[in-house]
C-alpha positions as CSV (number, residue, x, y, z in Angstrom):
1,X,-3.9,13.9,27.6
2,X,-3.0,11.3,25.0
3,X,-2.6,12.2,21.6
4,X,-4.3,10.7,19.1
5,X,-1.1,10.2,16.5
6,X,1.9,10.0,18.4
7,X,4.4,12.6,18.1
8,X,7.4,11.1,15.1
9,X,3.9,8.8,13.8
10,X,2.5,11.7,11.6
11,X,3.4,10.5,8.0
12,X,2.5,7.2,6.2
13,X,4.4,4.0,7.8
14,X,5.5,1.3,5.5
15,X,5.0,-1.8,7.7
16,X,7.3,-4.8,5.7
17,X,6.9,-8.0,6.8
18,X,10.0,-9.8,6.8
19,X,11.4,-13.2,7.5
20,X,13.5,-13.3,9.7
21,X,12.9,-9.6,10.8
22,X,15.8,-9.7,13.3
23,X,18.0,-10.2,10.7
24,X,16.5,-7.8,8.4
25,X,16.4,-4.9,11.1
26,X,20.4,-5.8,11.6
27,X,20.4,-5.8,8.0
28,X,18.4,-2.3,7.3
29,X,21.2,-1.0,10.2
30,X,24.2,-1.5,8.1
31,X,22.5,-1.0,4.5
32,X,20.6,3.0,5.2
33,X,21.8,3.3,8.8
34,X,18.6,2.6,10.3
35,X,17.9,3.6,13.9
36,X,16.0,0.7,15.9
37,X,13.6,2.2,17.8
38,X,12.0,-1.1,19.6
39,X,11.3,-5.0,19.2
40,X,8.2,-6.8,20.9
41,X,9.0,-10.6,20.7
42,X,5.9,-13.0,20.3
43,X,5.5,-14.9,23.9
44,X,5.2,-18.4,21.8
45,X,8.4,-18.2,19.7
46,X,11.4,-16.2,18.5
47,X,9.5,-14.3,15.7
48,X,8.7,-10.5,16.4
49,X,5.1,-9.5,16.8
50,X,6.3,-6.1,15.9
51,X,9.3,-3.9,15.6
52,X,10.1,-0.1,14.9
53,X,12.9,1.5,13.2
54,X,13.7,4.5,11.8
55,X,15.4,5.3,7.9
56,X,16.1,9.2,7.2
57,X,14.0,10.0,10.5
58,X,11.1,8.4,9.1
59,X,9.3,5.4,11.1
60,X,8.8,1.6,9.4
61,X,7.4,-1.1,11.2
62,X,8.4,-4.5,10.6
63,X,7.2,-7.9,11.4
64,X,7.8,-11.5,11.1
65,X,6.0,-14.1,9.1
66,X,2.8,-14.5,10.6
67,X,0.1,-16.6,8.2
68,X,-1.8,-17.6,10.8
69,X,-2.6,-14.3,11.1
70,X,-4.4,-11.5,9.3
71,X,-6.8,-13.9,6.9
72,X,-3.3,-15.3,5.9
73,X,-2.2,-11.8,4.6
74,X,1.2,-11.3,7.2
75,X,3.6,-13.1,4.6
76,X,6.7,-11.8,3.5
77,X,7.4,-11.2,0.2
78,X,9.7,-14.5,-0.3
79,X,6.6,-16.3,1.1
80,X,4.4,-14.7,-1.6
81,X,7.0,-14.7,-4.3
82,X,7.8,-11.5,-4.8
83,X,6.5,-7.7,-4.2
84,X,4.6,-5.4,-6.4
85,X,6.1,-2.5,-4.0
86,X,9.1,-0.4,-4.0
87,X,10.4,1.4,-1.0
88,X,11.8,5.3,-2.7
89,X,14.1,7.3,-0.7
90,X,15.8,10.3,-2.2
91,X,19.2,10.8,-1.4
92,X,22.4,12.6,-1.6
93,X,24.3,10.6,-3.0
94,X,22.6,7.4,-5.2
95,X,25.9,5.7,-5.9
96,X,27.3,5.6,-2.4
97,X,24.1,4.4,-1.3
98,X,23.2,1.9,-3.8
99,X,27.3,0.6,-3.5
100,X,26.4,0.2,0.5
101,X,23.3,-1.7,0.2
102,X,25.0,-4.6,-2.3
103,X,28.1,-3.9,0.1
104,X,25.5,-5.3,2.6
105,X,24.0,-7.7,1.3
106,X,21.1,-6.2,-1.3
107,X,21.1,-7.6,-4.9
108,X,21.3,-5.0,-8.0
109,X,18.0,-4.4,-10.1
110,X,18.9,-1.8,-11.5
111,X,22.1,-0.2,-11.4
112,X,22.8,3.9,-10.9
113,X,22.4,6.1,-14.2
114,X,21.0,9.1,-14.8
115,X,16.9,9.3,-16.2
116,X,14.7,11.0,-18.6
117,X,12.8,12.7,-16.0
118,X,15.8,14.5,-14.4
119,X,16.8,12.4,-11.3
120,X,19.9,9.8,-10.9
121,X,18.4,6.4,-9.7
122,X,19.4,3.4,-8.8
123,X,17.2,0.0,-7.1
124,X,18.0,-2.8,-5.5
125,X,16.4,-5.8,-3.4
126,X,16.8,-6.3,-0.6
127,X,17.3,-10.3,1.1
128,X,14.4,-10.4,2.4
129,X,12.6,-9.5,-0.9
130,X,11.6,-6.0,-0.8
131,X,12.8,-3.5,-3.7
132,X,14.7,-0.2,-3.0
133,X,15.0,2.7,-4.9
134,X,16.9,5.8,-4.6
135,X,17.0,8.9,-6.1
136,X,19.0,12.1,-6.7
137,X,17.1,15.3,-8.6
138,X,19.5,16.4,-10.6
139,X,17.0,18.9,-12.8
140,X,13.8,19.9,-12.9
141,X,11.9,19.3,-15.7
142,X,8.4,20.2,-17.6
143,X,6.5,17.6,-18.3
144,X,7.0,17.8,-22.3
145,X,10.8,18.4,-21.4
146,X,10.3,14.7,-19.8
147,X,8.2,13.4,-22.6
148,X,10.8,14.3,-24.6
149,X,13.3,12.9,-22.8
150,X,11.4,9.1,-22.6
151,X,11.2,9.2,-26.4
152,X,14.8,9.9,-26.9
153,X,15.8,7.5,-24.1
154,X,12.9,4.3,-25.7
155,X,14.1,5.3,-29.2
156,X,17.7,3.8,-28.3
157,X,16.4,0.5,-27.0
């Protein structure tokens, strides 16, 4: 019997459309060691109708530029002009991350440091115009321990 959500397809998918996605799935391999699961070219041209990868065991599907598709919608976010979204991935280590992403290619938004609400973050875009994040928990925190926290750190700006 088939199964109605494929096994590996149970959590929310970020699907980024990217242009061009070949390059961005070589560049997603060398930036968070992504795992390419599978590439479906579009019979008309080079661009890719649909790709799969994986980031921290996690699936993303990607896609080329297609605004002759989807009411217009399947742009990238160069096409658009930029991305209201950011991607978040906790990690390990923030600074070793955030060093290999530039390393590869990604452009600094906001540098590693450690926050107000307890975790070490870092973000980044990527070249093909979607934003990164990463983050460490360093301490847990209540939430007037955090309010706190954003005073102190919004006093010193």
């Amino acid at each position: 019997m088939t199964k109605p959500i494929p096994d590996g397809y149970e959590s929310l998918i970020p699907h980024l459309v990217c242009s061009p996605c070949s390059e961005a799935i070589e560049f997603y391999k060398k930036a968070f060691g992504a795992e390419e699961v599978m590439r479906m070219p579009n019979p008309m041209d080079d661009r890719l109708m649909h790709a799969e990868m994986r980031i921290d065991g996690k699936m993303i599907f990607l896609n080329d530029d297609f605004p002759e598709y989807c009411g217009g919608k399947s742009q990238s976010p160069k096409s658009l002009g930029g991305t209201p979204v950011t991607i978040h991935r906790y990690v390990v280590d923030v600074d070793a991350v955030f060093q290999k992403a530039i390393e590869a290619g990604a452009t600094a938004l906001m540098p590693p440091a450690d926050m107000f609400w307890g975790d070490r973050y870092a973000s980044v875009t990527d070249p093909f115009g979607h934003h990164w994040a990463f983050a460490k928990h360093l301490k847990d925190m209540t939430p007037d321990e955090m309010a706190k926290a954003m005073k102190a750190a919004f006093s010193q700006m």
